[in-house]
PyMOL commands that place a pseudoatom at each C-alpha (Angstrom):
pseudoatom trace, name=CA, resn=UNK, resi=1, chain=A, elem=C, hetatm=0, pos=[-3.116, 18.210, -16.139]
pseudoatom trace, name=CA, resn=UNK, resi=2, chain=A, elem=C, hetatm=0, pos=[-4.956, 16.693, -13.250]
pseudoatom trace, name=CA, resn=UNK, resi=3, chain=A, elem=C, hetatm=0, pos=[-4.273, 12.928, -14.515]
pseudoatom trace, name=CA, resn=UNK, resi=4, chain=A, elem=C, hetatm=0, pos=[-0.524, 13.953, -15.070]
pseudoatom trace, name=CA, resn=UNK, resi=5, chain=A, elem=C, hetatm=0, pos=[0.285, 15.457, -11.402]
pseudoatom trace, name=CA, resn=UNK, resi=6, chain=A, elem=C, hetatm=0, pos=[2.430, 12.917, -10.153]
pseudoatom trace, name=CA, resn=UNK, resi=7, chain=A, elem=C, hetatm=0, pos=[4.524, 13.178, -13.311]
pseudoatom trace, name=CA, resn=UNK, resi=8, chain=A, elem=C, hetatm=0, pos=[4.747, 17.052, -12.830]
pseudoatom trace, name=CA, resn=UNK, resi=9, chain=A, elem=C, hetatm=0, pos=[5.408, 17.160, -9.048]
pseudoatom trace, name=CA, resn=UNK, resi=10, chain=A, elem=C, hetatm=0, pos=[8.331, 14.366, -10.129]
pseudoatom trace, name=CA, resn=UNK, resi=11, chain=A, elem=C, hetatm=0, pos=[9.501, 16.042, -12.299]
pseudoatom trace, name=CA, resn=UNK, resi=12, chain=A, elem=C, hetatm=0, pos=[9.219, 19.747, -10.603]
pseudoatom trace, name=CA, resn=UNK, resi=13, chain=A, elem=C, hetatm=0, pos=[10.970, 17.943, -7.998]
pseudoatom trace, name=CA, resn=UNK, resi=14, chain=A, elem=C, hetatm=0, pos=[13.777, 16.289, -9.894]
pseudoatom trace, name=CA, resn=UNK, resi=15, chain=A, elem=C, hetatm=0, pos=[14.527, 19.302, -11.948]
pseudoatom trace, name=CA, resn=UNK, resi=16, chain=A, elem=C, hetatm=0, pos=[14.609, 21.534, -8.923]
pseudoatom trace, name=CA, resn=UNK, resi=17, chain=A, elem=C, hetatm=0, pos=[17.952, 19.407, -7.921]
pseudoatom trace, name=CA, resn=UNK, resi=18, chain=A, elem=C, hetatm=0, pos=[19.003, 20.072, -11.504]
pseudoatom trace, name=CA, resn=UNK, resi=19, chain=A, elem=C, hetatm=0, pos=[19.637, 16.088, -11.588]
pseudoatom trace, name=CA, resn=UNK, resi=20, chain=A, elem=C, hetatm=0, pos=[19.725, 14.910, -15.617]
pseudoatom trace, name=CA, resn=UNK, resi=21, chain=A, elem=C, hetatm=0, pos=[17.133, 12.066, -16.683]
pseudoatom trace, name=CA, resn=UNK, resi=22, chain=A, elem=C, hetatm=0, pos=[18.605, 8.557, -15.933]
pseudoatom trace, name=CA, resn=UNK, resi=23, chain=A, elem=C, hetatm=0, pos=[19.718, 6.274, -18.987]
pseudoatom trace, name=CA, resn=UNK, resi=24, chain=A, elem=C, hetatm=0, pos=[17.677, 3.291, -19.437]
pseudoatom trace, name=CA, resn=UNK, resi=25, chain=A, elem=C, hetatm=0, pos=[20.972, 1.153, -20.152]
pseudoatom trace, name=CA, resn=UNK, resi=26, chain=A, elem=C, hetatm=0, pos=[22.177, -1.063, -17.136]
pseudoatom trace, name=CA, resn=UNK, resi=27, chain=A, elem=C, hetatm=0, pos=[22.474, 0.748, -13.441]
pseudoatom trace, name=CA, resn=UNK, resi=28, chain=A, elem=C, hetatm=0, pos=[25.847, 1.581, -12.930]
pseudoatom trace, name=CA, resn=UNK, resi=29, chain=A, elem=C, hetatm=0, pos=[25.249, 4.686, -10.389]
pseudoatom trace, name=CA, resn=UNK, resi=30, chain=A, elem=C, hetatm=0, pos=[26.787, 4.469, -7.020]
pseudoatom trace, name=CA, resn=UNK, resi=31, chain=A, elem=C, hetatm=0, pos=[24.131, 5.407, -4.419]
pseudoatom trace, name=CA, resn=UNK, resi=32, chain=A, elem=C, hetatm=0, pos=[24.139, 6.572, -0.817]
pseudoatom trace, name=CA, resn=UNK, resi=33, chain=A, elem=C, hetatm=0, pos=[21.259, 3.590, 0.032]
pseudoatom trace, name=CA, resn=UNK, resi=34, chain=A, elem=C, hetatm=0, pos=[20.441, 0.528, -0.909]
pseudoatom trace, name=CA, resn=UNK, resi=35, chain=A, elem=C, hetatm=0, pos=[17.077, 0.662, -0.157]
pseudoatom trace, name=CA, resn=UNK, resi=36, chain=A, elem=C, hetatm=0, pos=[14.468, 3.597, 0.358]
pseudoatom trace, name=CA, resn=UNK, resi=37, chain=A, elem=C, hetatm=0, pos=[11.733, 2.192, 3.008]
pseudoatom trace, name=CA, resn=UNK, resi=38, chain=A, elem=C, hetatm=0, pos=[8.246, 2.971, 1.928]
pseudoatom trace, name=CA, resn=UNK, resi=39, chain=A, elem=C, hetatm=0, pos=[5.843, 2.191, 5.006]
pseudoatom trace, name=CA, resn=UNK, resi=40, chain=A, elem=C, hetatm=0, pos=[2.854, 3.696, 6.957]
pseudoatom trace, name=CA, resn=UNK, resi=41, chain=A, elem=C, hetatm=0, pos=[4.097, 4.974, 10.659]
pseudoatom trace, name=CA, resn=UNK, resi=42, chain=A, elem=C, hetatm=0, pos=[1.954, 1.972, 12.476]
pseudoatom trace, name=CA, resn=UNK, resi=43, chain=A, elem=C, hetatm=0, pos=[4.319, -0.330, 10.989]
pseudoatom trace, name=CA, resn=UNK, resi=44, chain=A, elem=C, hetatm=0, pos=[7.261, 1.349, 12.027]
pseudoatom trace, name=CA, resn=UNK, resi=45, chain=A, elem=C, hetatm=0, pos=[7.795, -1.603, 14.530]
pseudoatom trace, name=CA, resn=UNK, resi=46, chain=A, elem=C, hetatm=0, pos=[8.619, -4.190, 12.424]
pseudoatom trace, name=CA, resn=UNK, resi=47, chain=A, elem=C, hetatm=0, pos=[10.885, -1.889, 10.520]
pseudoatom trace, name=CA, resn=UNK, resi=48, chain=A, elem=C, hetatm=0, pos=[12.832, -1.223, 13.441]
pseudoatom trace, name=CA, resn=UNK, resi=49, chain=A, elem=C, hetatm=0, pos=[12.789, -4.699, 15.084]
pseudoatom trace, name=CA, resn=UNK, resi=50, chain=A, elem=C, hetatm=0, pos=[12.634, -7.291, 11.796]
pseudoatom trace, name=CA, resn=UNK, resi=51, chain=A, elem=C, hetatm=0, pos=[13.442, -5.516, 8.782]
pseudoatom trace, name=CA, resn=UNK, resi=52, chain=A, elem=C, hetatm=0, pos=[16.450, -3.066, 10.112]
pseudoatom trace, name=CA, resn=UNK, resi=53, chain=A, elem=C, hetatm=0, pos=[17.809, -5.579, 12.474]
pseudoatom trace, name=CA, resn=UNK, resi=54, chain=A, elem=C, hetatm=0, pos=[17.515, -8.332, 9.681]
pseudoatom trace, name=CA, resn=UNK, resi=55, chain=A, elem=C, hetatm=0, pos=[19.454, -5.962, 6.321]
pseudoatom trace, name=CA, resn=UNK, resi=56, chain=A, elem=C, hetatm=0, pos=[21.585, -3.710, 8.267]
pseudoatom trace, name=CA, resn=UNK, resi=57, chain=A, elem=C, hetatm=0, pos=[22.926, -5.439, 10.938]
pseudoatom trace, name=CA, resn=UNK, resi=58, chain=A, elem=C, hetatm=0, pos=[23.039, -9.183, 10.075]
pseudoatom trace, name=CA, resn=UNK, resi=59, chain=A, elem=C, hetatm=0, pos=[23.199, -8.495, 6.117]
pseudoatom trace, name=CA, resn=UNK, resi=60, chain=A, elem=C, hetatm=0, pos=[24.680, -4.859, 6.002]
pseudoatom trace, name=CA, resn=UNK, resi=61, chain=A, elem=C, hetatm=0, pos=[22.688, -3.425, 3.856]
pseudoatom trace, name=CA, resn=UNK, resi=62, chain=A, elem=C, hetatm=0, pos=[22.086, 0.627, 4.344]
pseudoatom trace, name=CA, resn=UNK, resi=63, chain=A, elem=C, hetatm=0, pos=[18.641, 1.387, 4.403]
pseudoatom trace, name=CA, resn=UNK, resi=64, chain=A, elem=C, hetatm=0, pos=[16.899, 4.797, 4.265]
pseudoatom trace, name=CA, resn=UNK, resi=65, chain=A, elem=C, hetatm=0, pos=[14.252, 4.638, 6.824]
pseudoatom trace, name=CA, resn=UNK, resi=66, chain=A, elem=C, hetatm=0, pos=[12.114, 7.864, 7.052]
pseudoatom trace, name=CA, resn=UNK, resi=67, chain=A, elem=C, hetatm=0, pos=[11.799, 8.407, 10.864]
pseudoatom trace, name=CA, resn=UNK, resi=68, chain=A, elem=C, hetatm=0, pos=[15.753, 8.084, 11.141]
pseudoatom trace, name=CA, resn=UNK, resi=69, chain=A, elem=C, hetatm=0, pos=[17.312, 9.601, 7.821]
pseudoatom trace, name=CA, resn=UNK, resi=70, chain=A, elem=C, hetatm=0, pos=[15.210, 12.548, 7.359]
pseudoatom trace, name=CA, resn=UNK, resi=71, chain=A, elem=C, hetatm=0, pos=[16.044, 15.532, 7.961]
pseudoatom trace, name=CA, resn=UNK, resi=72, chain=A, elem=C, hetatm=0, pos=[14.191, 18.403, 9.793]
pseudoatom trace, name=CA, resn=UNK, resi=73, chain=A, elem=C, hetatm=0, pos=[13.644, 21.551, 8.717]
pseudoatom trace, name=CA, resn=UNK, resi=74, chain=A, elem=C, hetatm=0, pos=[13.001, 20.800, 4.699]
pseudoatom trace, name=CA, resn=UNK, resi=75, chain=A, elem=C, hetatm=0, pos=[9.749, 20.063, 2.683]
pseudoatom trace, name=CA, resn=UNK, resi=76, chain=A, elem=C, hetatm=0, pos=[9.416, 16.128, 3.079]
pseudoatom trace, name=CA, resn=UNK, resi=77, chain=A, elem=C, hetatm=0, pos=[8.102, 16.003, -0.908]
pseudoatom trace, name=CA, resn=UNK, resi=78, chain=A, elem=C, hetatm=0, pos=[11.498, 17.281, -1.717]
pseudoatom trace, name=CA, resn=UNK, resi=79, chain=A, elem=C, hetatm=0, pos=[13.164, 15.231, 0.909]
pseudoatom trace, name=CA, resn=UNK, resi=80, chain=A, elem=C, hetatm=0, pos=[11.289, 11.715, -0.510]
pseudoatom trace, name=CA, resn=UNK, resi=81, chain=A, elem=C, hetatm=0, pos=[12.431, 12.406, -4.018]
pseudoatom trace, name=CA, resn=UNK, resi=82, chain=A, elem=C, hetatm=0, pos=[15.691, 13.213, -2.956]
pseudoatom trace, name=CA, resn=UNK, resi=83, chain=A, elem=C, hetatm=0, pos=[15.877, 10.211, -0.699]
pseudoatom trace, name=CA, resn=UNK, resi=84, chain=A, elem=C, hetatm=0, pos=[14.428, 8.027, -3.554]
pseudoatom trace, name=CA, resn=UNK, resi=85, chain=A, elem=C, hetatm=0, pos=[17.189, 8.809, -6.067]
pseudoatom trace, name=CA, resn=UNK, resi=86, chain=A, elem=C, hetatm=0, pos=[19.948, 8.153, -3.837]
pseudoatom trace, name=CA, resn=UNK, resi=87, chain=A, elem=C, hetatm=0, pos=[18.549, 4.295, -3.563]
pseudoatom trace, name=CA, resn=UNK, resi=88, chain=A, elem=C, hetatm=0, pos=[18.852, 1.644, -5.439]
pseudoatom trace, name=CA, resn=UNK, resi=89, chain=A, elem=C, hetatm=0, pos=[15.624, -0.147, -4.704]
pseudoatom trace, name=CA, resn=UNK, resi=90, chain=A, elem=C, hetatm=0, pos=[12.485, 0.862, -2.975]
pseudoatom trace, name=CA, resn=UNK, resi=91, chain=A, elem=C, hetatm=0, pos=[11.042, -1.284, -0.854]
pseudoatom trace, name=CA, resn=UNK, resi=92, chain=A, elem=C, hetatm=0, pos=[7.112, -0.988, -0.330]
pseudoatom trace, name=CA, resn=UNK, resi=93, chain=A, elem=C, hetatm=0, pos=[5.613, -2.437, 2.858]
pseudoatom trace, name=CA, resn=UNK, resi=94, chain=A, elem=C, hetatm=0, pos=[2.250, -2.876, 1.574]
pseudoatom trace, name=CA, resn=UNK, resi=95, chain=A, elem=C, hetatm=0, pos=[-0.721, -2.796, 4.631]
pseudoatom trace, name=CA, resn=UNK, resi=96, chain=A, elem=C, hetatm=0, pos=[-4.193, -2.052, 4.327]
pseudoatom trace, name=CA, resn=UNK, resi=97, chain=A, elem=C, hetatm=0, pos=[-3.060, 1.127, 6.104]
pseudoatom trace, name=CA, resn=UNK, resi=98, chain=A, elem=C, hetatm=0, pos=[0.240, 1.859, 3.550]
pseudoatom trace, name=CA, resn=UNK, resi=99, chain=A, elem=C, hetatm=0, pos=[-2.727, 2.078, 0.381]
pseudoatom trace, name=CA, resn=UNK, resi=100, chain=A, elem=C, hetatm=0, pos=[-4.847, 4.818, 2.307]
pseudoatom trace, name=CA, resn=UNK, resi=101, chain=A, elem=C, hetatm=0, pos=[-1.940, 6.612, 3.280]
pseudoatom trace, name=CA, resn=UNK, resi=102, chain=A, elem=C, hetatm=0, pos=[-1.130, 10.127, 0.904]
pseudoatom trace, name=CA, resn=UNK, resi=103, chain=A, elem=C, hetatm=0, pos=[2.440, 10.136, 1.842]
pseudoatom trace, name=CA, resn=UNK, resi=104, chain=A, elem=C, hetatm=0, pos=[2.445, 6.549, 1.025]
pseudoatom trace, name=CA, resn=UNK, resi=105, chain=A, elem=C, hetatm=0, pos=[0.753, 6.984, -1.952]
pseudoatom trace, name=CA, resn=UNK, resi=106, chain=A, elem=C, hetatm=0, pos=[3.187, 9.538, -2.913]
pseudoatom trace, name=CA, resn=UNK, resi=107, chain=A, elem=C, hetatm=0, pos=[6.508, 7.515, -2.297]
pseudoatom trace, name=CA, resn=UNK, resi=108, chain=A, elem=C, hetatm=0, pos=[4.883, 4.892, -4.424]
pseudoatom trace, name=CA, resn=UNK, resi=109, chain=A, elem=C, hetatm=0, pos=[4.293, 7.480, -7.556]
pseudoatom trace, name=CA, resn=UNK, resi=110, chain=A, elem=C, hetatm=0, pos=[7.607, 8.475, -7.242]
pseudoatom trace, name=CA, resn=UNK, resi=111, chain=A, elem=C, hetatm=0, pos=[9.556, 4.996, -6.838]
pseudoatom trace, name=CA, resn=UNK, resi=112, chain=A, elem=C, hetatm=0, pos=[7.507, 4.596, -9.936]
pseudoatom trace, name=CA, resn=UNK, resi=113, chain=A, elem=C, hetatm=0, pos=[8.610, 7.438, -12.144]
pseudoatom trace, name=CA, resn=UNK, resi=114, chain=A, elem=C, hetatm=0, pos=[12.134, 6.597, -11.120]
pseudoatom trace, name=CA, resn=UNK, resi=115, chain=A, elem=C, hetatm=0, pos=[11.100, 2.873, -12.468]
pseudoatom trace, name=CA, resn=UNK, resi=116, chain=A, elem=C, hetatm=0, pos=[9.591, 4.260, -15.769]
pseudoatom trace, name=CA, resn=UNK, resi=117, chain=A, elem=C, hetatm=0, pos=[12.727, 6.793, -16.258]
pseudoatom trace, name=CA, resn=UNK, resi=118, chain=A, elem=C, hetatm=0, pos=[15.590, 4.517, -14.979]
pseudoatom trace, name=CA, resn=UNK, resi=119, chain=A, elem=C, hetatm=0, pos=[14.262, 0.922, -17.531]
pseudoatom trace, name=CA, resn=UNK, resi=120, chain=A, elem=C, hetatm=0, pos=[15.621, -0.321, -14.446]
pseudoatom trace, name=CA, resn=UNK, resi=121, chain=A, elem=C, hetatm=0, pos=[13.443, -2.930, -11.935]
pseudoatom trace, name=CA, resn=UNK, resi=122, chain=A, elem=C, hetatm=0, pos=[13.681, -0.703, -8.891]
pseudoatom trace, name=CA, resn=UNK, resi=123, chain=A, elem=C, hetatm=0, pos=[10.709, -1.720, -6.896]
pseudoatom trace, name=CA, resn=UNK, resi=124, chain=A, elem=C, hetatm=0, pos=[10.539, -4.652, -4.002]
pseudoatom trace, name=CA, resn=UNK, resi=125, chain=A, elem=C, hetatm=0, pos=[6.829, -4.930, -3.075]
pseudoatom trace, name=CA, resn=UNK, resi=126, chain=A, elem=C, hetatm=0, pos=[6.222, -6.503, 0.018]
pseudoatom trace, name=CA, resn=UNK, resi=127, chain=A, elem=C, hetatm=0, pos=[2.834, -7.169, 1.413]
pseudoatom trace, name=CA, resn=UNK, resi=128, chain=A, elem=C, hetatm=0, pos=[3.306, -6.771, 5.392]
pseudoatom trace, name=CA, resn=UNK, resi=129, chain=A, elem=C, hetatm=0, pos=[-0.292, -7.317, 6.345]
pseudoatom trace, name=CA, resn=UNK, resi=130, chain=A, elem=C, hetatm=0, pos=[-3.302, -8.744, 3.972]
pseudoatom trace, name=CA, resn=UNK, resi=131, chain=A, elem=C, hetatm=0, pos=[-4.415, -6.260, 2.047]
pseudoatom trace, name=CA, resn=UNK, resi=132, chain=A, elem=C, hetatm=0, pos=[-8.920, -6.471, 1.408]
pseudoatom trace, name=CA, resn=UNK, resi=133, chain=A, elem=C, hetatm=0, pos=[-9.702, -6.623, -2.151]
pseudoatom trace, name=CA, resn=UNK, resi=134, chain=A, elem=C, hetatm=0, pos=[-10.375, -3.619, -3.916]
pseudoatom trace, name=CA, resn=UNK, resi=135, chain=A, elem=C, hetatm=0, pos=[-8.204, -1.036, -1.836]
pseudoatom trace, name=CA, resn=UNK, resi=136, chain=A, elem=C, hetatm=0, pos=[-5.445, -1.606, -3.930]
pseudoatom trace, name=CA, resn=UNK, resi=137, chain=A, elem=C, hetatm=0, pos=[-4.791, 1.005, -6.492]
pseudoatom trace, name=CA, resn=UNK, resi=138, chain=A, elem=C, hetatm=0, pos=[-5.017, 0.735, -10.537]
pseudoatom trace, name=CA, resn=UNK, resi=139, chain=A, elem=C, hetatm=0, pos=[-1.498, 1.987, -10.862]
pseudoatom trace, name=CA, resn=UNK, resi=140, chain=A, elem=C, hetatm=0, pos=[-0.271, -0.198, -7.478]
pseudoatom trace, name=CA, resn=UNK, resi=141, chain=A, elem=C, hetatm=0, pos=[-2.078, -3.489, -8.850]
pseudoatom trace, name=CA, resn=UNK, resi=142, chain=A, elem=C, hetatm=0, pos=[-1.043, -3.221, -11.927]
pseudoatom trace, name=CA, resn=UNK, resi=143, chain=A, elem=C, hetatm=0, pos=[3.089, -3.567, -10.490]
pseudoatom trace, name=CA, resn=UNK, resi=144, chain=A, elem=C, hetatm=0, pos=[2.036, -6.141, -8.227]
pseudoatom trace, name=CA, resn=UNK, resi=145, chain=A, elem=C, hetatm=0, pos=[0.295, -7.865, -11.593]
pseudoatom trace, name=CA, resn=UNK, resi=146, chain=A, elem=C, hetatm=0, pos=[3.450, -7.345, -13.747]
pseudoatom trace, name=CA, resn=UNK, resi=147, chain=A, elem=C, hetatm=0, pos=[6.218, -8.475, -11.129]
pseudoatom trace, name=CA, resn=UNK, resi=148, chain=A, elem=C, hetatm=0, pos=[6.858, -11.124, -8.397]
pseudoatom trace, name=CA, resn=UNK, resi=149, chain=A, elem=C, hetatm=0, pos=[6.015, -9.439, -4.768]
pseudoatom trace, name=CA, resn=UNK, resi=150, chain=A, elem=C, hetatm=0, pos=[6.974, -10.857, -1.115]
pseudoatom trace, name=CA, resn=UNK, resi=151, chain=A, elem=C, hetatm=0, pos=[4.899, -11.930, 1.426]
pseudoatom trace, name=CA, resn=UNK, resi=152, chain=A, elem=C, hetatm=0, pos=[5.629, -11.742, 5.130]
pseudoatom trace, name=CA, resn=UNK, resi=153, chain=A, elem=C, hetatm=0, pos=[4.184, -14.668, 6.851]
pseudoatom trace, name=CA, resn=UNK, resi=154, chain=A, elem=C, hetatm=0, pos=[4.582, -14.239, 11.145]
pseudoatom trace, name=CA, resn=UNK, resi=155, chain=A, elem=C, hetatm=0, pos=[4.534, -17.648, 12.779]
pseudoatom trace, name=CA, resn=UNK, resi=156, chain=A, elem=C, hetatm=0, pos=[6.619, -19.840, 10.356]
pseudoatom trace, name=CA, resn=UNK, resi=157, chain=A, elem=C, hetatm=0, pos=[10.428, -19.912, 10.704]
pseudoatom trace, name=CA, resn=UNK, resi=158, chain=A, elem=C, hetatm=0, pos=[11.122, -21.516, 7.139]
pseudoatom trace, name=CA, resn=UNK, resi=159, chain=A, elem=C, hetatm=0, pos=[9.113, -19.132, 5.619]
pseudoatom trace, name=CA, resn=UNK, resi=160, chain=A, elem=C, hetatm=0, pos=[10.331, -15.970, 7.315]
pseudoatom trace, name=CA, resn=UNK, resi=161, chain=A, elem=C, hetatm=0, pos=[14.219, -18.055, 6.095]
pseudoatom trace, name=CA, resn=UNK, resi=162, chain=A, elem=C, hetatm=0, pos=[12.649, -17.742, 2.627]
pseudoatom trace, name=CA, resn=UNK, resi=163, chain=A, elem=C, hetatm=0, pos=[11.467, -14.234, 2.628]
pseudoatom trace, name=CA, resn=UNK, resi=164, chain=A, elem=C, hetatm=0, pos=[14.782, -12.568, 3.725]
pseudoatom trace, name=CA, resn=UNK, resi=165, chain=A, elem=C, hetatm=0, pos=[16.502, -14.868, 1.552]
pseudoatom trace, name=CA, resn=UNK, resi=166, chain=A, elem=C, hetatm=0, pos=[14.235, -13.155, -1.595]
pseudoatom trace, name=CA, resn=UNK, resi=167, chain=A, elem=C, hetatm=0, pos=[14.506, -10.065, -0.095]
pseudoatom trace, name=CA, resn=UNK, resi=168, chain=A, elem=C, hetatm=0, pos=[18.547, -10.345, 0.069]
pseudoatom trace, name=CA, resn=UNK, resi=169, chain=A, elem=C, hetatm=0, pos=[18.210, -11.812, -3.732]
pseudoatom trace, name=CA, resn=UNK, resi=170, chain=A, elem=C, hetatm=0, pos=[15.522, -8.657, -4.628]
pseudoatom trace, name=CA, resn=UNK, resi=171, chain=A, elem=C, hetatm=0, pos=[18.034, -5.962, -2.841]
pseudoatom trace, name=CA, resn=UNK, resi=172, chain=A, elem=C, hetatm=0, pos=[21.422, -7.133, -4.849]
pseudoatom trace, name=CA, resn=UNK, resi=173, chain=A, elem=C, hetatm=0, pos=[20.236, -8.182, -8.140]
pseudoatom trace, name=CA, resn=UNK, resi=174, chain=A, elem=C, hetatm=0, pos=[19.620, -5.462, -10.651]
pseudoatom trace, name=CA, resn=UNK, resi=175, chain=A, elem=C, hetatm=0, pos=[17.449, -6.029, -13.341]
pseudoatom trace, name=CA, resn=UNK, resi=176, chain=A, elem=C, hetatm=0, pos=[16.335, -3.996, -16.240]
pseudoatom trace, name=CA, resn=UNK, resi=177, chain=A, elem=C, hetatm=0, pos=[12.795, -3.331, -16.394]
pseudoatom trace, name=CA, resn=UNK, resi=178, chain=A, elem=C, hetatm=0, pos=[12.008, -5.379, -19.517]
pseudoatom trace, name=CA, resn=UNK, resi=179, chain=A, elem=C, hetatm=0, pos=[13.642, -8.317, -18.310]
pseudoatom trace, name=CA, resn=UNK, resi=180, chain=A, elem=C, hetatm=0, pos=[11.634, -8.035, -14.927]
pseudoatom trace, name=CA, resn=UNK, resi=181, chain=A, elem=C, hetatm=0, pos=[7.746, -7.560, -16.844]
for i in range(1, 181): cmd.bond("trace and resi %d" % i, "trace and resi %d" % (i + 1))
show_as sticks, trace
zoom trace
């Protein structure tokens, strides 16, 4: 039971909303976001001032970023699954801080479940900041082993061109899992 609990908190979650399981044929939902934003509050920053100002306003893409799309007032489990479902993608802004964080951790489980359930490829990983080896997860290292990730490099403008030009390819293409592994 203990080695299952994500599963069961996903699930507990999912069923609450009385939402079916998704078909593992090709993605045809229409969702509220294109991306759910999985980061740890220091990096809220360059969320705001790259990553926001970079999909929404120059490439109009809706995001759902945690510190302005949730609600107050609910349980923020129930919130993050909900919020998760009605994206597309989920992109994780991997720091040394986002792989120590619970409610990081958490986001991650879930965008996974949905990956597992969906058969589609609906995680962007992004590492942010260098992450030390050996912090990463089994279960986080092993989707960084299995599929292409981003890297964010600061002082060069040809590769920042090249990142958001990924990231734009990452956001609009939908792939089914088994092509993606």
């Amino acid at each position: 039971m203990y080695c299952k609990r994500w599963k069961i908190r996903y699930w507990w979650h999912i069923t609450k909303k009385g939402w079916q399981r998704l078909s593992s044929s090709a993605d045809t939902t229409e969702y509220e976001y294109d991306a759910f934003v999985s980061y740890d509050f220091k990096d809220f920053p360059w969320v705001k001032h790259e990553l926001m100002v970079e999909l929404e306003q120059k490439r109009s893409f809706k995001l759902c970023v945690p510190h302005r799309d949730f609600p107050g007032g609910e349980v923020l489990e129930e919130i993050i699954v909900d919020r998760i479902h009605k994206s597309r993608k989920t992109i994780l802004l991997l720091t040394p801080e986002f792989v120590k964080s619970h409610w990081c951790e958490f986001e991650f489980r879930m965008a996974r479940n949905k990956l597992f359930d969906s058969g589609n490829d609906v995680i962007v990983a992004v590492i942010l900041k260098p992450l030390p080896s050996g912090c990463v997860s089994g279960s986080l290292y092993q989707v960084l082993n299995q599929k292409l990730y981003l890297e964010w490099v600061e002082d060069n403008v040809d590769a920042k061109d090249l990142f958001w030009a990924k990231l734009n390819d990452a956001l609009t293409v939908t792939n089914t899992l088994y092509q993606s592994l």
